[in-house]
C-alpha positions as CSV (number, residue, x, y, z in Angstrom):
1,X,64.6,11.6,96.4
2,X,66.5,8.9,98.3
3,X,66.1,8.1,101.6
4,X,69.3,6.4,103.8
5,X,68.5,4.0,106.4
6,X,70.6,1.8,109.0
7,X,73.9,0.5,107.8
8,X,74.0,3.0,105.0
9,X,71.8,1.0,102.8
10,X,70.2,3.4,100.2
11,X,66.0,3.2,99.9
12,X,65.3,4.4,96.6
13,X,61.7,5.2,95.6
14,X,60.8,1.9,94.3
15,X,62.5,-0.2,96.8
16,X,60.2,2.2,99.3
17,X,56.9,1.3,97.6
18,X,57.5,-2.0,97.5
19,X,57.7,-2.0,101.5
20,X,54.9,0.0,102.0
21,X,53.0,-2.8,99.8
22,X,54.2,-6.0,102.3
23,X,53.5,-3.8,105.1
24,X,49.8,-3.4,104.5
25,X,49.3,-6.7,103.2
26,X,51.4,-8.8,105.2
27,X,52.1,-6.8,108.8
28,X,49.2,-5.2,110.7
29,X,49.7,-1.6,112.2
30,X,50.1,-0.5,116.0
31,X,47.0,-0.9,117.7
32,X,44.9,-3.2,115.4
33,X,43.9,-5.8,118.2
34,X,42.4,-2.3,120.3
35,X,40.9,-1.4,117.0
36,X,39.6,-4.7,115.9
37,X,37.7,-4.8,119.5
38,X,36.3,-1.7,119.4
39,X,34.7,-2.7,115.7
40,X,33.8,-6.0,117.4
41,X,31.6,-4.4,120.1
42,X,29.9,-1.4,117.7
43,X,29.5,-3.3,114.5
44,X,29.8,-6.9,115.6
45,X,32.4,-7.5,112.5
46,X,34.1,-10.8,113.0
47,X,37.7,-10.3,114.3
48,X,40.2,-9.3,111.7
49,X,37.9,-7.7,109.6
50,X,39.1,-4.2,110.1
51,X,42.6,-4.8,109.8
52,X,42.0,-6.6,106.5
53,X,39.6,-3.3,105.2
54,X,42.8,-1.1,106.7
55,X,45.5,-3.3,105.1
56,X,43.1,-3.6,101.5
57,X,42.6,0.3,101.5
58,X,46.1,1.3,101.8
59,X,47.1,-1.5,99.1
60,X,44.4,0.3,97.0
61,X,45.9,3.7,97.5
62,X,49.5,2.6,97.3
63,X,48.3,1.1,93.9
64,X,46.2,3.8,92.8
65,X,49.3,6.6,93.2
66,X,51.7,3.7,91.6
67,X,49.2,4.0,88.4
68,X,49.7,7.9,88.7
69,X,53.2,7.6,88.6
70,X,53.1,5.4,86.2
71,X,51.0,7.6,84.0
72,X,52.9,10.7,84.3
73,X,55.9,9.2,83.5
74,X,54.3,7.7,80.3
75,X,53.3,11.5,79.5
76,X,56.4,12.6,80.4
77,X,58.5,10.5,78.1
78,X,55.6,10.8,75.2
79,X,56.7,14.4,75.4
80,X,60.0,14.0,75.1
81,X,60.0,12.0,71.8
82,X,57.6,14.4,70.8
83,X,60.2,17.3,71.0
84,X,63.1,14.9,70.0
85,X,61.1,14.7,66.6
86,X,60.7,18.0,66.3
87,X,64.4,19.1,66.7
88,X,65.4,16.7,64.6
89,X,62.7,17.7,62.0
90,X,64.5,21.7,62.3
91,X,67.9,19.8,61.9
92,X,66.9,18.2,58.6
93,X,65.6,22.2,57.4
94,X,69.4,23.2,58.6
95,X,71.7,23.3,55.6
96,X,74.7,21.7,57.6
97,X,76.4,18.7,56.5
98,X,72.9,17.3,54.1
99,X,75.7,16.7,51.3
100,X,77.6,14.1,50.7
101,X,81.2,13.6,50.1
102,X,83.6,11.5,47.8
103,X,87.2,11.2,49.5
104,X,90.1,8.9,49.7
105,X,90.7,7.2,53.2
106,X,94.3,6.6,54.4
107,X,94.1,3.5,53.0
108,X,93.7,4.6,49.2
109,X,90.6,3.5,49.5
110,X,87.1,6.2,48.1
111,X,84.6,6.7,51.0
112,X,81.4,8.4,50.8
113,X,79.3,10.1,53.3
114,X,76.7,6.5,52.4
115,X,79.4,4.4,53.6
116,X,79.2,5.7,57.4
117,X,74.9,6.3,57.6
118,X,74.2,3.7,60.4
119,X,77.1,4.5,62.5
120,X,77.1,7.7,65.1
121,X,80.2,9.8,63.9
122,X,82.6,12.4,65.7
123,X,84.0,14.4,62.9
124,X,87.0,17.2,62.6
125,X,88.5,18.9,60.2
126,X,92.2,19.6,60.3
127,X,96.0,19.1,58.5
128,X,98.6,17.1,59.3
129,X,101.1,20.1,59.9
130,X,99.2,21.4,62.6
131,X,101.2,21.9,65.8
132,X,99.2,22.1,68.6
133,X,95.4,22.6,68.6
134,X,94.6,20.0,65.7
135,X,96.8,17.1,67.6
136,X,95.3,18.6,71.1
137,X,91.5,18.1,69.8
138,X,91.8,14.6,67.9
139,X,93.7,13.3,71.0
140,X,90.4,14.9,73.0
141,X,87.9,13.1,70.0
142,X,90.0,9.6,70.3
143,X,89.6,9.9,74.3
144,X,85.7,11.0,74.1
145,X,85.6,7.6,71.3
146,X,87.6,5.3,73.9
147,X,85.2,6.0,76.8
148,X,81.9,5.8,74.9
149,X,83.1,2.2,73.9
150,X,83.4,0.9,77.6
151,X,79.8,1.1,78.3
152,X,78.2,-1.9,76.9
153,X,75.1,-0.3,76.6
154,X,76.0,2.1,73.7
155,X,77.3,1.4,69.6
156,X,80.4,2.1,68.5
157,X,81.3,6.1,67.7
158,X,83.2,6.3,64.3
159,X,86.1,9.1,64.4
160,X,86.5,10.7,61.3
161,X,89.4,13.0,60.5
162,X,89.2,15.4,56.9
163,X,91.8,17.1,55.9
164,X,91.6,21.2,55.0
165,X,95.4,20.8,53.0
166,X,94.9,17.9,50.1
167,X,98.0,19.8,48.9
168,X,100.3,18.1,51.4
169,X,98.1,15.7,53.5
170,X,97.7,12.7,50.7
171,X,97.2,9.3,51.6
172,X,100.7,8.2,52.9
173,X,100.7,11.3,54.2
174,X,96.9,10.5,56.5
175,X,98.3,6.7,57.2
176,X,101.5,7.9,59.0
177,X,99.4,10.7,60.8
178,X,96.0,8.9,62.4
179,X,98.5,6.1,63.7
180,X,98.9,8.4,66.9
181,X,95.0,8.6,67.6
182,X,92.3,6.2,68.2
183,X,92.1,2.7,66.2
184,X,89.5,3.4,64.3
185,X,90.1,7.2,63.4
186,X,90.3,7.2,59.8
187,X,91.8,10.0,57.8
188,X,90.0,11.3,54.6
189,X,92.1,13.2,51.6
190,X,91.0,13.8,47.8
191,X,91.5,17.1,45.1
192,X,91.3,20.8,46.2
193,X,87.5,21.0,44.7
194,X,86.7,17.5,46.9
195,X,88.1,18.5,50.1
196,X,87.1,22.3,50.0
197,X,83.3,20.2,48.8
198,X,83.0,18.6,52.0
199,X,84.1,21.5,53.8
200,X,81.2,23.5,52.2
201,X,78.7,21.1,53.8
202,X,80.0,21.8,57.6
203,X,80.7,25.3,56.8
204,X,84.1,25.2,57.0
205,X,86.4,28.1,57.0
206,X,90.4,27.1,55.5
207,X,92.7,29.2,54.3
208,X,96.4,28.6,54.1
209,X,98.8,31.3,55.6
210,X,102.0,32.9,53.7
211,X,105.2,30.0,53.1
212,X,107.9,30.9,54.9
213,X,111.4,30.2,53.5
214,X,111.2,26.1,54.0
215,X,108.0,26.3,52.2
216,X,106.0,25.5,55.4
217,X,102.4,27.3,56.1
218,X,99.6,27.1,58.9
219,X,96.4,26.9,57.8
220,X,93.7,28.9,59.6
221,X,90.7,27.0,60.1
222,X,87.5,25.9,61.7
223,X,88.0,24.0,65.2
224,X,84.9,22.0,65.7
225,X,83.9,18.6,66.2
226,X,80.7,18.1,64.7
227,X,78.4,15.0,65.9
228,X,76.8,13.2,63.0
229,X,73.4,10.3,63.6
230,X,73.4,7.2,62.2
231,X,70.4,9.3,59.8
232,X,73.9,11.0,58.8
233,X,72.2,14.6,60.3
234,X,74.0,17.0,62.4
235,X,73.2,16.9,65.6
236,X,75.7,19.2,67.6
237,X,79.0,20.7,67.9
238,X,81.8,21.2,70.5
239,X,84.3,24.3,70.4
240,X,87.6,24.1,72.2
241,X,86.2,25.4,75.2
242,X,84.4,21.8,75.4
243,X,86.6,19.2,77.3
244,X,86.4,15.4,77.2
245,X,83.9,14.9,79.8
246,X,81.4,17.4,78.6
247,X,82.1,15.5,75.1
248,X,81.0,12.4,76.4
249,X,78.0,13.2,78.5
250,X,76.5,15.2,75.5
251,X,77.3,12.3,73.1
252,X,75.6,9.8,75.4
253,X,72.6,12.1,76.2
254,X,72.2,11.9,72.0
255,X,72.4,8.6,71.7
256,X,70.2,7.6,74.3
257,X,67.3,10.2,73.3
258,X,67.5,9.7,69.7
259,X,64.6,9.1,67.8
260,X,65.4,7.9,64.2
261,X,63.9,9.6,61.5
């Protein structure tokens, strides 16, 4: 709780403890030349001495509830790494994403699932020939990426993007493609059996439609982007119903509470 005082200066609960401190140790309360009399006459205690027991108790108790604080907090964190361990202990008995993959990037270059373990990673699966919802979620991925990397505080996000249709999405195909997204987004392509492989891992569902007479055909697929610790464990996922900010504050909630394996 916050308390506002004069000029619209916030008191916050550690700014108020610290005044409570000077005040009994530097500034003695209303009435202490009365009370300092009165403890001259009955207990013939020199003068100031019961204005320095006052000031010296409530230090002691101001200290003493500090070290509760203190304590609970300790607990309280404790107990949240505790659970973090656990969840990611259930994670690691999920069978989601624990493969690996083998894939070309848009580069021609092979990447494996090794080559990003140390790095957080946003990952979607899609096709170049989408029209709408695959363009509308990597341009929702590549914001989510550009505002994690304005806080100083946190490590780069890698964007990953895997194709579900190796059979037109090759590699010039992924270059010209992840040019309209985020910098760093790279675009991953192999065989059928690779891609459908690395689709397996995520549970993926792909399945091209009918060609019409141009030869063109949608592909029906999953539309999720999966989250992916540096450990290279899932973590979480976000549907289309999830927009950019709800992205962000969840991937910035992991990667603050994560506790590596």
């Amino acid at each position: 709780m916050e308390e506002r005082v004069q000029f619209g200066v916030l008191r916050t609960p550690s700014l108020l403890f610290a005044d409570v401190v000077r005040l009994a140790l530097h500034r003695p309360p209303r009435g202490l030349p009365q009370l300092s009399y009165r403890c001259v006459q009955h207990h013939s205690s020199p003068p100031g001495a019961a204005a320095m027991k006052l000031r010296t108790r409530l230090a002691l108790t101001v200290v003493f509830g500090g070290g509760l604080l203190g304590g609970w907090w300790f607990v309280h964190l404790e107990k949240q790494q505790k659970l973090q361990r656990q969840r990611l202990e259930q994670l690691k008995q999920v069978s989601l994403g624990q493969g690996s993959f083998s894939l070309l990037d848009h580069r021609g270059q092979r990447r494996t699932k090794q080559d990003f373990l140390g790095s957080w990673v946003l990952l979607y699966f899609g096709f170049t020939h989408c029209p709408d919802i695959c363009p509308d979620e990597l341009d929702k991925l590549s914001a989510v990426v550009s505002t994690l990397d304005q806080d100083p505080s946190l490590p780069p996000v890698q964007p990953l993007f895997i194709t579900v249709d190796p059979e037109r999405d090759d590699v010039q195909a992924l270059a010209r493609y992840v040019k309209d997204f985020h910098p760093r987004l790279i675009g991953l392509t192999g065989t059928s059996e690779e891609v459908k492989h690395a689709g397996r891992d995520y549970r993926v569902y792909a399945s091209p439609g009918p060609k019409d007479e141009d030869g063109d055909y949608i592909v029906d697929h999953t539309i999720l982007i999966y989250l992916v610790s540096p450990d290279g464990l899932f973590l979480d996922y976000y549907n289309r119903m999830k927009n950019q900010e709800q992205i962000t504050e969840s991937v910035r909630n992991h990667i603050h509470n994560y506790v590596r394996l």
